[in-house]
Backbone and ligand atoms as CSV (ligand in chain L), in Angstrom:
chain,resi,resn,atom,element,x,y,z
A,1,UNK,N,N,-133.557,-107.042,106.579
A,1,UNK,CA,C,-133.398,-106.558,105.199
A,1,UNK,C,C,-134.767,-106.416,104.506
A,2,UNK,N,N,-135.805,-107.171,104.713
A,2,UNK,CA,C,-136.932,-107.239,104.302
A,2,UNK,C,C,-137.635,-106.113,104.519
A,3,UNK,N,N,-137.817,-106.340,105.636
A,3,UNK,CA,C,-138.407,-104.661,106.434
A,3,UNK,C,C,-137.975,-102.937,105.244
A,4,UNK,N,N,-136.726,-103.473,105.449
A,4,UNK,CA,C,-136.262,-102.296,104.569
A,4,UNK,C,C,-136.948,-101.890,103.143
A,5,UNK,N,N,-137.285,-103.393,102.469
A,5,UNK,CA,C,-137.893,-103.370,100.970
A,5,UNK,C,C,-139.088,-102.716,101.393
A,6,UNK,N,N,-140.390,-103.108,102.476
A,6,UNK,CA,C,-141.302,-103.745,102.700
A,6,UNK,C,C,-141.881,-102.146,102.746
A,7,UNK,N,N,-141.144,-101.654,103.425
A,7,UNK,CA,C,-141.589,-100.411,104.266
A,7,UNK,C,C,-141.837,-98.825,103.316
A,8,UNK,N,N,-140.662,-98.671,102.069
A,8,UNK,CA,C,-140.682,-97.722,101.290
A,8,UNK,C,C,-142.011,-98.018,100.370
A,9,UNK,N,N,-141.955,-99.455,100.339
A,9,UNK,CA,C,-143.272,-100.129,98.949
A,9,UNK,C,C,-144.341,-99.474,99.676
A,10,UNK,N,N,-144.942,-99.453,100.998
A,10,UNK,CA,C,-146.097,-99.284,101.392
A,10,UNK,C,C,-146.195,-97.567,101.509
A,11,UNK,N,N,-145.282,-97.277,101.323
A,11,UNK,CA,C,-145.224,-95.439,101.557
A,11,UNK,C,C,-145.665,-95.165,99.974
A,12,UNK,N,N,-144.858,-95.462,99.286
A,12,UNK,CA,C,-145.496,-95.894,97.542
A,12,UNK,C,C,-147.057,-95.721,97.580
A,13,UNK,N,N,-147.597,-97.192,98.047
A,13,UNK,CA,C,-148.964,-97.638,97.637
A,13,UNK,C,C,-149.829,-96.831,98.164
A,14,UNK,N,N,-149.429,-96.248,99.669
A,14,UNK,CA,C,-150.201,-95.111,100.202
A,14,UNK,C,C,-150.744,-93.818,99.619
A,15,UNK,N,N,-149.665,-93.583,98.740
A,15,UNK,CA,C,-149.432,-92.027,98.029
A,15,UNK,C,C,-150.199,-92.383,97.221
A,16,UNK,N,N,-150.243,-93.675,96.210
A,16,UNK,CA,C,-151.225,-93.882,95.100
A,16,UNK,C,C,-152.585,-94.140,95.293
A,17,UNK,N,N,-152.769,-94.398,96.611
A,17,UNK,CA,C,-153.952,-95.194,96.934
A,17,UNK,C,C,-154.603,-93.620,97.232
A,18,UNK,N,N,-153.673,-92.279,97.827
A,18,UNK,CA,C,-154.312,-90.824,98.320
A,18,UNK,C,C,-154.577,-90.476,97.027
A,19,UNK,N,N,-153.572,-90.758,95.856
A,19,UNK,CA,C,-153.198,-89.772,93.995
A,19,UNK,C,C,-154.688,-89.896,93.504
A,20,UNK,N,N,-155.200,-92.020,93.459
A,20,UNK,CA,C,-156.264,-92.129,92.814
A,20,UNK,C,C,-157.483,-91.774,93.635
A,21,UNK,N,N,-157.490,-91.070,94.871
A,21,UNK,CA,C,-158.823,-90.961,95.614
A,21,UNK,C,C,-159.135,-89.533,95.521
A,22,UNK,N,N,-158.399,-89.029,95.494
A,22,UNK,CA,C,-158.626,-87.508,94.946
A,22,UNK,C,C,-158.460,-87.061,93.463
A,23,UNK,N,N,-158.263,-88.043,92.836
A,23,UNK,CA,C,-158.672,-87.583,91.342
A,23,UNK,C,C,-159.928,-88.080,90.896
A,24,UNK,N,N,-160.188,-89.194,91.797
A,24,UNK,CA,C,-161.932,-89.752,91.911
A,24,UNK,C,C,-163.144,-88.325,92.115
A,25,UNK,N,N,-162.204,-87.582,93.382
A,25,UNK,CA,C,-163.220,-86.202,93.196
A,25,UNK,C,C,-162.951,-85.236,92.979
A,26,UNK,N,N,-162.206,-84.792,91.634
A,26,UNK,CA,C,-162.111,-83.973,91.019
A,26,UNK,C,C,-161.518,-84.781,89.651
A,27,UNK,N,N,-162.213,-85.450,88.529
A,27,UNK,CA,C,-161.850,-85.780,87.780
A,27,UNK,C,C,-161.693,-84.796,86.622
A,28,UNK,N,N,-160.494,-84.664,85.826
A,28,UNK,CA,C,-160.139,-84.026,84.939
A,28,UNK,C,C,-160.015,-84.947,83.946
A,29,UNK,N,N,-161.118,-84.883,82.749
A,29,UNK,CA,C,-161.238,-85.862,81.397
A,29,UNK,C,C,-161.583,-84.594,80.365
A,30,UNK,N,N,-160.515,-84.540,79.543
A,30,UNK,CA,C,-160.823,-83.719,78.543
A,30,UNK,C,C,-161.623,-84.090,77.123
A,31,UNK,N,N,-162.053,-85.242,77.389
A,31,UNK,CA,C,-162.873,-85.727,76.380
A,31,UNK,C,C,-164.031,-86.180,76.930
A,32,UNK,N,N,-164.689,-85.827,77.535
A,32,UNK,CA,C,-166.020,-86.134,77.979
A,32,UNK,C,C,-166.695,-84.365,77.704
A,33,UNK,N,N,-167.806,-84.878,76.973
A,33,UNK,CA,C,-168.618,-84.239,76.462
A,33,UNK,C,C,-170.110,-84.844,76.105
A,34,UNK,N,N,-171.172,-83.664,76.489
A,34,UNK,CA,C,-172.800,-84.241,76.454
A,34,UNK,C,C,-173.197,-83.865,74.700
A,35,UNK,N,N,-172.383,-82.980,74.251
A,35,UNK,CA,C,-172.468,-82.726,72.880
A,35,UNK,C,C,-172.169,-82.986,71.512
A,36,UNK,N,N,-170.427,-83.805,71.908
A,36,UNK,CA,C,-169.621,-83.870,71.245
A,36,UNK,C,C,-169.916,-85.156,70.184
A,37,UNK,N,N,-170.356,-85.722,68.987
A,37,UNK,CA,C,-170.284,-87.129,69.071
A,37,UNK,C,C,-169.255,-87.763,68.308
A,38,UNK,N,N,-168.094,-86.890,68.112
A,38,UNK,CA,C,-167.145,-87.184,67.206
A,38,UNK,C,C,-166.281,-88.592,67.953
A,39,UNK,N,N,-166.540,-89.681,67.403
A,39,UNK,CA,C,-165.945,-90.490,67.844
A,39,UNK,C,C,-164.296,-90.609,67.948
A,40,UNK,N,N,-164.037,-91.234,69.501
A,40,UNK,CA,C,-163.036,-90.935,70.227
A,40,UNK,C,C,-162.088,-92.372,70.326
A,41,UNK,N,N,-160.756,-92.230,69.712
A,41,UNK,CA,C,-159.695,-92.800,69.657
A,41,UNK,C,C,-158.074,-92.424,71.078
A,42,UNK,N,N,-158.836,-93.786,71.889
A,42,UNK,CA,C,-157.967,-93.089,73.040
A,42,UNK,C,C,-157.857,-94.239,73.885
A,43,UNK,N,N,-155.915,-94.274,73.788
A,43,UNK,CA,C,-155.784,-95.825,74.235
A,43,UNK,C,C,-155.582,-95.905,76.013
A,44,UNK,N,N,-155.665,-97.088,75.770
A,44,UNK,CA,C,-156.648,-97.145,76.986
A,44,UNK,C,C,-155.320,-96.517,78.186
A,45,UNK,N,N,-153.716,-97.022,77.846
A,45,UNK,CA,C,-153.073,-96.341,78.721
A,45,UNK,C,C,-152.967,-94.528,79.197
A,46,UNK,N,N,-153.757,-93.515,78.182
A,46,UNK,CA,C,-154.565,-92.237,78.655
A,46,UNK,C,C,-155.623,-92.572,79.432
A,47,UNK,N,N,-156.706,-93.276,79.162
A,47,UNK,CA,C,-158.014,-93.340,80.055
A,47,UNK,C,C,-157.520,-93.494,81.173
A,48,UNK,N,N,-156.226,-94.801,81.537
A,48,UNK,CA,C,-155.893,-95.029,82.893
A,48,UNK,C,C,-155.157,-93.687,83.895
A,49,UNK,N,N,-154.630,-92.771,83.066
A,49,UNK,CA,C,-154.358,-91.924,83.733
A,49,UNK,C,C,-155.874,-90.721,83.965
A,50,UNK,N,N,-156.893,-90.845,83.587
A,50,UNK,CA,C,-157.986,-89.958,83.942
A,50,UNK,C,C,-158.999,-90.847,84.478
A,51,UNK,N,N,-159.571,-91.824,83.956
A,51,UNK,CA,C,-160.468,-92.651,85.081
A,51,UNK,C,C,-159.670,-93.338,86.290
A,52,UNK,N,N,-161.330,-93.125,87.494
A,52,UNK,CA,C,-160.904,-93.638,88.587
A,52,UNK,C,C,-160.745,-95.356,88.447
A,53,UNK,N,N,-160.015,-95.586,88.907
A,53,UNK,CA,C,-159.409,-97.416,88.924
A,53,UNK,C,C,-161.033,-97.968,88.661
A,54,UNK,N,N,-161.983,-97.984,89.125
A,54,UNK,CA,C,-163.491,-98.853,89.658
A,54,UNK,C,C,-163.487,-98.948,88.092
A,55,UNK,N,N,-164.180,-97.355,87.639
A,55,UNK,CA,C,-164.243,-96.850,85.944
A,55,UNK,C,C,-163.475,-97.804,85.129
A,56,UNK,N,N,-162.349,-97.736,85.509
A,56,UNK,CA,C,-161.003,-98.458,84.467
A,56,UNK,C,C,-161.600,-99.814,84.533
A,57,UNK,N,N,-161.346,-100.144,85.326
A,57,UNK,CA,C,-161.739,-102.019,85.282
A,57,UNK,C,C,-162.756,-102.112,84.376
A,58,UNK,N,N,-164.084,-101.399,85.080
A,58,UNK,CA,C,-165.101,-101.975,84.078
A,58,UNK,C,C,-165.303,-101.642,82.679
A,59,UNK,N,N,-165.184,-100.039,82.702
A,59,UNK,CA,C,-164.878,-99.833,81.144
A,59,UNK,C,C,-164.304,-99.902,80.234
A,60,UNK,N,N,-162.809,-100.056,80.793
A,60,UNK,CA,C,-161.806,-100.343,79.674
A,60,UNK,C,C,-161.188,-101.723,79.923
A,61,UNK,N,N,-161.437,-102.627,80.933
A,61,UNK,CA,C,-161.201,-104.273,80.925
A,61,UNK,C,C,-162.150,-105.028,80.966
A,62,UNK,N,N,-163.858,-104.472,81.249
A,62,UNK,CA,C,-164.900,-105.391,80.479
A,62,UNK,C,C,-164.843,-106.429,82.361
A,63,UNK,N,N,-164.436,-105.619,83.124
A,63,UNK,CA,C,-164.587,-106.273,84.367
A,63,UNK,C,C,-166.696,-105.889,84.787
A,64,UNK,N,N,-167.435,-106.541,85.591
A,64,UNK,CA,C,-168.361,-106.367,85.901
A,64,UNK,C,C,-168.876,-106.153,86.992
A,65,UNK,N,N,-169.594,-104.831,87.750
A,65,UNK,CA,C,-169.255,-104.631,89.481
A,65,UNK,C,C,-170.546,-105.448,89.891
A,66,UNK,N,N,-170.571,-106.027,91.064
A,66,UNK,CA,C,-171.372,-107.007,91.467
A,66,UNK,C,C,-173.006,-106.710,91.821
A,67,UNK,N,N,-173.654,-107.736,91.663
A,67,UNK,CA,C,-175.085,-107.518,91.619
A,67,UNK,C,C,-175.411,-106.714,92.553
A,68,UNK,N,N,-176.487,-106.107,92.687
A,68,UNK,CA,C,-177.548,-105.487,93.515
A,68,UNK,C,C,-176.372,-104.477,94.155
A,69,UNK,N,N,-175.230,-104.012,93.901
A,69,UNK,CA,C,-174.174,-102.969,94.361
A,69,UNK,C,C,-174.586,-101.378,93.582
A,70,UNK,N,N,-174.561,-101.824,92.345
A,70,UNK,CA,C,-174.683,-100.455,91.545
A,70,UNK,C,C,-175.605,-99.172,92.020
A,71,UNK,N,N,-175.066,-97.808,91.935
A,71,UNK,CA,C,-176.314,-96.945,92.310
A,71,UNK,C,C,-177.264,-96.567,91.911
A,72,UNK,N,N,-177.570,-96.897,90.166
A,72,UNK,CA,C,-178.384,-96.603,89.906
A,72,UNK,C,C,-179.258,-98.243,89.611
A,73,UNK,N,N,-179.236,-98.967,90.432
A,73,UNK,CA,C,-179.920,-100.464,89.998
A,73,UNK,C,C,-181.304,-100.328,90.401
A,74,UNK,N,N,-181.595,-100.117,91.572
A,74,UNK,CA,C,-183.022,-99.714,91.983
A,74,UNK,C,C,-182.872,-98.126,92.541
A,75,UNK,N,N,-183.626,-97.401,91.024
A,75,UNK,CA,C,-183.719,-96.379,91.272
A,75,UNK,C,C,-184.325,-95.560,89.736
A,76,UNK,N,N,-185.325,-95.001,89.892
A,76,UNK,CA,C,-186.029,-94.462,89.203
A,76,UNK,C,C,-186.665,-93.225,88.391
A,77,UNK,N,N,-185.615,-92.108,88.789
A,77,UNK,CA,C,-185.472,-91.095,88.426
A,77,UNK,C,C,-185.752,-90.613,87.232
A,78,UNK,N,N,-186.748,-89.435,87.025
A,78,UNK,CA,C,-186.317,-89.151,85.345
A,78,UNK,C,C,-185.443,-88.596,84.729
A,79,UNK,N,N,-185.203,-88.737,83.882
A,79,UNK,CA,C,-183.925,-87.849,83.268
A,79,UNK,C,C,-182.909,-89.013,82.295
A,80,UNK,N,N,-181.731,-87.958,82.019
A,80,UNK,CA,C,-181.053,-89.184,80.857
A,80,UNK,C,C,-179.465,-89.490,81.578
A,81,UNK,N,N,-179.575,-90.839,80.788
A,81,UNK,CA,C,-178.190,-92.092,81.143
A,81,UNK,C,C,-177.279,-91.427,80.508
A,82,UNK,N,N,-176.002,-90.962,80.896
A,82,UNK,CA,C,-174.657,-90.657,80.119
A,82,UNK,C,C,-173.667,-91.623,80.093
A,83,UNK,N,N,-172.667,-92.044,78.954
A,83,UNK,CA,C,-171.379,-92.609,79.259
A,83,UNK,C,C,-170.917,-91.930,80.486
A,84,UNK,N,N,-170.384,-92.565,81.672
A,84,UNK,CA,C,-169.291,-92.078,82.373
A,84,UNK,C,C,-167.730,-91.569,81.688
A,85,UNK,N,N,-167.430,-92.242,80.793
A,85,UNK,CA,C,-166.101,-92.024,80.308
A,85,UNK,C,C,-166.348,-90.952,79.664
A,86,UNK,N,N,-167.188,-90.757,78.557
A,86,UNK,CA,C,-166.872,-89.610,77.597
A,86,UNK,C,C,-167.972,-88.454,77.609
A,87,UNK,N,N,-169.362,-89.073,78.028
A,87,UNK,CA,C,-170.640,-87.944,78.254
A,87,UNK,C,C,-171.647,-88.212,77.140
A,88,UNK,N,N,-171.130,-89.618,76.495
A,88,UNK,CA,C,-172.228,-90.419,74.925
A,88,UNK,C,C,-173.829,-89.849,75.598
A,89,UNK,N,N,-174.807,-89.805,75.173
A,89,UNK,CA,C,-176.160,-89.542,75.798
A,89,UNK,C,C,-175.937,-91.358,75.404
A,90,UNK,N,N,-176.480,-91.835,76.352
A,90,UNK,CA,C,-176.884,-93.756,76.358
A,90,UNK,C,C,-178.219,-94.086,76.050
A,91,UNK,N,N,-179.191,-93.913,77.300
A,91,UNK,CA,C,-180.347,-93.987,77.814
A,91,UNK,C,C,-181.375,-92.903,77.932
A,92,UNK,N,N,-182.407,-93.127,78.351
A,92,UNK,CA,C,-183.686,-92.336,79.014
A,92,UNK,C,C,-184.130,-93.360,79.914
A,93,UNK,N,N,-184.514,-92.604,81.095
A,93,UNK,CA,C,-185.308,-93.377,81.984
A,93,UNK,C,C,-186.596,-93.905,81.468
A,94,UNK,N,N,-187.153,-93.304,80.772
A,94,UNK,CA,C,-188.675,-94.236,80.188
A,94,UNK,C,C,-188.266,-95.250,79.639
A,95,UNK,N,N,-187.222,-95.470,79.272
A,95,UNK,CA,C,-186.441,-97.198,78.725
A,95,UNK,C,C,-186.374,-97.986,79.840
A,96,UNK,N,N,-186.295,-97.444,81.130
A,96,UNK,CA,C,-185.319,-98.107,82.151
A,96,UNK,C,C,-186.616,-98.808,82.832
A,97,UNK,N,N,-186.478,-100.566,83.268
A,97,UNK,CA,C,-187.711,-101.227,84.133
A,97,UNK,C,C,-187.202,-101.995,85.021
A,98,UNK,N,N,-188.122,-102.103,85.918
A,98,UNK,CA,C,-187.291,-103.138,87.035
A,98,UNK,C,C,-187.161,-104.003,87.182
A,99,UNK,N,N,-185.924,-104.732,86.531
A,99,UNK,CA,C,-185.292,-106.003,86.576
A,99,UNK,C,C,-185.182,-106.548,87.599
A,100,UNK,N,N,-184.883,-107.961,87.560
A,100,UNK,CA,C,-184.633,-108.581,89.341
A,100,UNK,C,C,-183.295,-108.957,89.290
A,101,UNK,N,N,-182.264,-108.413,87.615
A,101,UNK,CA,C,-181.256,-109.285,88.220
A,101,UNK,C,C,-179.887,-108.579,88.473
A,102,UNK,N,N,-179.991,-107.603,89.530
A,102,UNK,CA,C,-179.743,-106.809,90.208
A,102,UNK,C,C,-178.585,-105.869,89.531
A,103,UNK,N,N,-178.932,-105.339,88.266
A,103,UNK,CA,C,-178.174,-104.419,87.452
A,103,UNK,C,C,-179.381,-103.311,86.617
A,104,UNK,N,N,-178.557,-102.080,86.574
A,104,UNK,CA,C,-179.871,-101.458,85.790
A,104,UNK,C,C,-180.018,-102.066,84.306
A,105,UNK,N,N,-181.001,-102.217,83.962
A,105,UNK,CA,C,-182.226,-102.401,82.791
A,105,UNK,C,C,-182.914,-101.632,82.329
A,106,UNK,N,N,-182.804,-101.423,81.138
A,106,UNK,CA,C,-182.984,-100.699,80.020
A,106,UNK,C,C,-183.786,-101.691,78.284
A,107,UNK,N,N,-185.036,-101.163,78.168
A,107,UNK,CA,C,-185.235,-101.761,76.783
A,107,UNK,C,C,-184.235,-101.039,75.772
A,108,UNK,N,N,-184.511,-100.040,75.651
A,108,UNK,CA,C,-183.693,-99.736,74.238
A,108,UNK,C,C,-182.885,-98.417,74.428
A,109,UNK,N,N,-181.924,-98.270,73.787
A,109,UNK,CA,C,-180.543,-97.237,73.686
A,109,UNK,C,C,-181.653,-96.320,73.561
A,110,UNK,N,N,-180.732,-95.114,73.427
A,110,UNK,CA,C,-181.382,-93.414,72.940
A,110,UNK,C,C,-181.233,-93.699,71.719
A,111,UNK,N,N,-180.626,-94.199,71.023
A,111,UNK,CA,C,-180.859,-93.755,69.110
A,111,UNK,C,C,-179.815,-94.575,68.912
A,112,UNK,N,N,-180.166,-94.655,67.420
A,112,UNK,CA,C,-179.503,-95.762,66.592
A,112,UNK,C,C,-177.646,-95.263,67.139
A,113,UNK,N,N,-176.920,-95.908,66.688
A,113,UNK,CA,C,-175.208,-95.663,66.876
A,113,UNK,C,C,-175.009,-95.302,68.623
A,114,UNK,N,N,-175.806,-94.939,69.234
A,114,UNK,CA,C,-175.095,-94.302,70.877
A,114,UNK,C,C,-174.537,-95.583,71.477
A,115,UNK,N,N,-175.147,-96.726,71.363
A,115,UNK,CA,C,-173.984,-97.932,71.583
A,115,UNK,C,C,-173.759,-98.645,70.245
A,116,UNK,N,N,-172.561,-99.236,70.454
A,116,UNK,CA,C,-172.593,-100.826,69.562
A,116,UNK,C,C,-172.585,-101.902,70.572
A,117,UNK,N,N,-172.665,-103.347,69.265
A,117,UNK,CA,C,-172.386,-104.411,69.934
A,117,UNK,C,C,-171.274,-105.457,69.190
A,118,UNK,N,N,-170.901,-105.985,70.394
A,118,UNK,CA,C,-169.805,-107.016,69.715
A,118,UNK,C,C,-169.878,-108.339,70.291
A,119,UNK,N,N,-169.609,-109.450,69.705
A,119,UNK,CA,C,-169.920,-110.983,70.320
A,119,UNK,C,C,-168.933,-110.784,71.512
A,120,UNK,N,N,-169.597,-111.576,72.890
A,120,UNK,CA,C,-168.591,-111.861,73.666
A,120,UNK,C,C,-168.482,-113.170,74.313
A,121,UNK,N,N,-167.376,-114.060,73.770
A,121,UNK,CA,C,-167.245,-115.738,74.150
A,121,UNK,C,C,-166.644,-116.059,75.252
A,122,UNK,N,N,-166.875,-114.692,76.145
A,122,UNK,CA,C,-166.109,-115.148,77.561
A,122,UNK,C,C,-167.056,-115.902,78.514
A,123,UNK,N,N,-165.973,-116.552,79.570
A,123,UNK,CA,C,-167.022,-117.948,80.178
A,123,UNK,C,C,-167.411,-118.786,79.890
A,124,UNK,N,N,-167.143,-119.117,78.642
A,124,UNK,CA,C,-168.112,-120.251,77.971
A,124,UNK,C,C,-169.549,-119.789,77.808
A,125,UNK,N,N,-169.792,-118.890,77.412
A,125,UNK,CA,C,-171.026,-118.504,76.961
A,125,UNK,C,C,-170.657,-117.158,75.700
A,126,UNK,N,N,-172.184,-117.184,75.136
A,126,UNK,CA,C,-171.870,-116.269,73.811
A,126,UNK,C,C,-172.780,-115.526,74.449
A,127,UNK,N,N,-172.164,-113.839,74.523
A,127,UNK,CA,C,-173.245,-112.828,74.553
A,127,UNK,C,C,-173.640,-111.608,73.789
A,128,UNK,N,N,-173.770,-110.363,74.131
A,128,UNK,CA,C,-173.959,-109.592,73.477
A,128,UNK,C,C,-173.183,-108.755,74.099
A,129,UNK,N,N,-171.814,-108.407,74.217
A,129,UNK,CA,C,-171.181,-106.906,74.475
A,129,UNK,C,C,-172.098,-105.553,74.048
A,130,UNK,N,N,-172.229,-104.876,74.949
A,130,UNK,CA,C,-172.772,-103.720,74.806
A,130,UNK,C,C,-171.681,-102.260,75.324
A,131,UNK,N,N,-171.112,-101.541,73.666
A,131,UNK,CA,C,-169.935,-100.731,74.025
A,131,UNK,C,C,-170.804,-99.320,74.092
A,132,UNK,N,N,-169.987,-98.406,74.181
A,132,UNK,CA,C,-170.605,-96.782,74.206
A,132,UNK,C,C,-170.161,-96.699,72.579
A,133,UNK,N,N,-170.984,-96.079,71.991
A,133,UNK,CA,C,-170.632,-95.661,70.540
A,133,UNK,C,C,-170.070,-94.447,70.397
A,134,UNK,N,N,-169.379,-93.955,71.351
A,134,UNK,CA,C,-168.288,-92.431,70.996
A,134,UNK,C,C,-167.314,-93.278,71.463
A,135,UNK,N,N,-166.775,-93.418,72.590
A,135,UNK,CA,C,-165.666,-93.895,73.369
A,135,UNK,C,C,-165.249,-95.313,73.425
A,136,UNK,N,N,-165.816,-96.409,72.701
A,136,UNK,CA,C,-166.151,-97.779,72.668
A,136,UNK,C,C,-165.626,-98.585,74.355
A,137,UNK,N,N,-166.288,-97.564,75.147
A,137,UNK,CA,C,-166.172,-98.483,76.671
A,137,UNK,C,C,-167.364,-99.656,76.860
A,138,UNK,N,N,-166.818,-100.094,77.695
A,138,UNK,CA,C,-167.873,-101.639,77.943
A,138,UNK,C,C,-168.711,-100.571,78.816
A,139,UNK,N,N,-169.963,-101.219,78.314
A,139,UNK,CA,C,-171.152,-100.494,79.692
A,139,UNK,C,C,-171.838,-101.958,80.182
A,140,UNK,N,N,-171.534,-103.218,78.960
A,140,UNK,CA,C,-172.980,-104.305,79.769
A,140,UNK,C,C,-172.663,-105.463,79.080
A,141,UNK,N,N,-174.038,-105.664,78.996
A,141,UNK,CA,C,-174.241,-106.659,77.629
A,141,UNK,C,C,-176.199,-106.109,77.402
A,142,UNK,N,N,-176.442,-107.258,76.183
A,142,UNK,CA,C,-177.724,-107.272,75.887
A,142,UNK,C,C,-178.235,-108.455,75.930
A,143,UNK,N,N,-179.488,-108.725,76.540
A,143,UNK,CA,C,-180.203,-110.044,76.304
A,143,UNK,C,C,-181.716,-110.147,75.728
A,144,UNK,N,N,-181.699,-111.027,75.213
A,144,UNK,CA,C,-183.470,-111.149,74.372
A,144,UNK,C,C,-185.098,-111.510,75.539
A,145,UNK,N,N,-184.365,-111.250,76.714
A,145,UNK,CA,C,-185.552,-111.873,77.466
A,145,UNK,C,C,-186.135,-110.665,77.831
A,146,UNK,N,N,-186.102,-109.225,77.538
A,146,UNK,CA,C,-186.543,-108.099,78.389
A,146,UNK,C,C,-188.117,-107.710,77.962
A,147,UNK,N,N,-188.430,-106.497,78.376
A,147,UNK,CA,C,-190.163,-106.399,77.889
A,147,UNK,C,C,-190.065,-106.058,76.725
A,148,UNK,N,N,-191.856,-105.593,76.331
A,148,UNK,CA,C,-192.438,-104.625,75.260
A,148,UNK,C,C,-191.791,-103.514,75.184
A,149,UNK,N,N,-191.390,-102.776,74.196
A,149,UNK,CA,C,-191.838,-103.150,73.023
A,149,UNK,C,C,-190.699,-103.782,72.379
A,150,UNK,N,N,-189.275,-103.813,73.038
A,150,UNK,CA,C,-188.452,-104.252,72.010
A,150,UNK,C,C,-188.608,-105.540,72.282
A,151,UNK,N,N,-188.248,-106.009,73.602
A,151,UNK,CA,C,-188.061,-107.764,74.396
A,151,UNK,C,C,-186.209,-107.629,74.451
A,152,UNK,N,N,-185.603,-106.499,74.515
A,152,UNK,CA,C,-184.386,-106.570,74.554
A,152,UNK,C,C,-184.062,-106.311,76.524
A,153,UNK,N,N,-182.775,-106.775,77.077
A,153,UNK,CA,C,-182.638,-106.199,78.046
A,153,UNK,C,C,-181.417,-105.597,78.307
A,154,UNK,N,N,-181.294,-104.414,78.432
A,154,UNK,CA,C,-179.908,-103.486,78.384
A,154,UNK,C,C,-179.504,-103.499,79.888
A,155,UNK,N,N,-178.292,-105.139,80.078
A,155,UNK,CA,C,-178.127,-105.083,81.671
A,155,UNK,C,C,-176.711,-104.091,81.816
A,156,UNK,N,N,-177.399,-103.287,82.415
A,156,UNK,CA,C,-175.138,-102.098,82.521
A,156,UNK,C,C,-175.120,-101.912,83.656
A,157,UNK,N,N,-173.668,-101.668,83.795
A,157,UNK,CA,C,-173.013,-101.176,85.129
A,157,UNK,C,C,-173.089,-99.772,85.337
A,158,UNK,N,N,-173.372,-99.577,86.615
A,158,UNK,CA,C,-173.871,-98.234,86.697
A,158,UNK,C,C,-172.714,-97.982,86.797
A,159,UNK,N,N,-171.695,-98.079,87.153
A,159,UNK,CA,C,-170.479,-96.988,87.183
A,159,UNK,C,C,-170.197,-96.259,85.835
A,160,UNK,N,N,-170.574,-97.140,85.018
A,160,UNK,CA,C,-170.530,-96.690,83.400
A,160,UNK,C,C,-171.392,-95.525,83.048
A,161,UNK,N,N,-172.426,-95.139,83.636
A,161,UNK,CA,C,-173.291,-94.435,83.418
A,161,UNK,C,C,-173.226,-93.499,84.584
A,162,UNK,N,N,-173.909,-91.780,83.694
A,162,UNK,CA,C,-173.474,-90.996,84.227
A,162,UNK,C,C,-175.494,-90.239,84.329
A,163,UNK,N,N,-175.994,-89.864,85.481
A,163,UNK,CA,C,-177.023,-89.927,85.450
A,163,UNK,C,C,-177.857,-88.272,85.743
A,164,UNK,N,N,-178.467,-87.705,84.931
A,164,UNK,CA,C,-178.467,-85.918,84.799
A,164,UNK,C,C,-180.290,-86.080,85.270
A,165,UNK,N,N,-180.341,-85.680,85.684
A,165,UNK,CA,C,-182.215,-85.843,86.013
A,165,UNK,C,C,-182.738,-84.744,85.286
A,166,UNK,N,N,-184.115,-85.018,84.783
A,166,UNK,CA,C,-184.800,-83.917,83.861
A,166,UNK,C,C,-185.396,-82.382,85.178
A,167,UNK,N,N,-184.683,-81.501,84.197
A,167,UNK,CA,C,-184.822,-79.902,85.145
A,167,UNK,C,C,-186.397,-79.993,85.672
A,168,UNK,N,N,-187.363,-80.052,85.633
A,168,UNK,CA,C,-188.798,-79.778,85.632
A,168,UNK,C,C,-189.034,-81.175,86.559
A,169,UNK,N,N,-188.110,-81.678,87.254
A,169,UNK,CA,C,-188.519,-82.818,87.709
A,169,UNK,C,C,-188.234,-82.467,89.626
A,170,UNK,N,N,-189.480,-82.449,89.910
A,170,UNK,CA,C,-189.240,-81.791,91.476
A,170,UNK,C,C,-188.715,-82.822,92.445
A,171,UNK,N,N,-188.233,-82.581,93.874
A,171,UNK,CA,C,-187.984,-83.463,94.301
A,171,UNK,C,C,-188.556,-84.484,95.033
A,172,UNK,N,N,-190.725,-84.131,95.341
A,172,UNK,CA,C,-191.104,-85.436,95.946
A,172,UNK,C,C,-191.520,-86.175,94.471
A,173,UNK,N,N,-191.142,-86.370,93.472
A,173,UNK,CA,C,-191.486,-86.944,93.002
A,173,UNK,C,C,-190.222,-88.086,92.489
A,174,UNK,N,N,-189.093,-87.402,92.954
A,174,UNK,CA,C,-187.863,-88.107,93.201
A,174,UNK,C,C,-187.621,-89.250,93.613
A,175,UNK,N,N,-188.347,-88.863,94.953
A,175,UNK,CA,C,-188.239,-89.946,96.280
A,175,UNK,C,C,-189.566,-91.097,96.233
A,176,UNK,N,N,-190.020,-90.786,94.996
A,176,UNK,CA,C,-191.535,-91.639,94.602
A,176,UNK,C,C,-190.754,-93.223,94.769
L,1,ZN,ZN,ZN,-168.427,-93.301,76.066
């Protein structure tokens, strides 16, 4: 009798496990925009139907993907940081330095409002939530130990970030 339950469930999980891997590459988000900055009211049960599951966790449950994993952690490119979820401009690489603690690092946002922050008392520790200021997704946190000139350190998950390299930027200087 078991077998019987056991067997339709996994034909299920299969189909979902094919639904969310091919909407991973071809994502359809009608609110992601590099222009737009009209801030965006959108609960999170829509996001779950357009972000890929990885996206969902971290951006809209404040989950964190593990050290030294991320793609953009060591990596140096010029050009600018986007929200993944919505297309917020975040970053510039001339912000971005190399941290050791194996997440990308960033001194300071692109401009005043492109993130906020909110206290976060999870773990037994107090930090600095660091949201996207169009889409209010989790991208990080902030800490006071980073360099000149601010001393801030913008630790985010690269899945959160969406990464456009500057046009005039050739490619051995890429691979620098
Ligand atoms: Zn966003």
């Amino acid at each position: 009798m078991k077998k019987i339950i056991i067997t339709p469930l996994c034909i299920l999980l299969a189909l979902l496990g094919v639904a969310s891997a091919s909407a991973q590459s071809a994502p359809k988000n009608p609110y992601y925009s590099r222009t737009n900055q009209t801030k965006l009211k959108v609960s999170n049960q829509e996001w779950k139907k357009i972000l890929s599951s990885d996206l969902y966790a971290v951006a809209r449950e404040g989950a964190t993907e593990r050290a030294f994993t991320g793609k953009y952690n060591e990596f140096d490119a010029k050009g600018t940081y986007y929200c993944a979820v919505c297309g917020n401009k975040l970053f510039r690489s001339d912000a971005k330095f190399a941290s050791t603690c194996g997440w990308p690092s960033f001194f300071e946002a692109d401009r005043k409002g492109s993130v906020i922050y909110k206290e976060d008392k999870s773990y037994n520790m107090v930090r600095t939530e660091v949201l996207c200021g169009r889409c209010n997704s989790h991208l990080g946190h902030v800490f006071d130990d980073g360099p000149e000139p601010t001393g801030k350190r913008y630790c985010m998950n690269s899945i959160c970030l969406d990464f456009e390299a500057d046009k005039n930027f050739s490619q051995k200087n890429f691979n620098k």
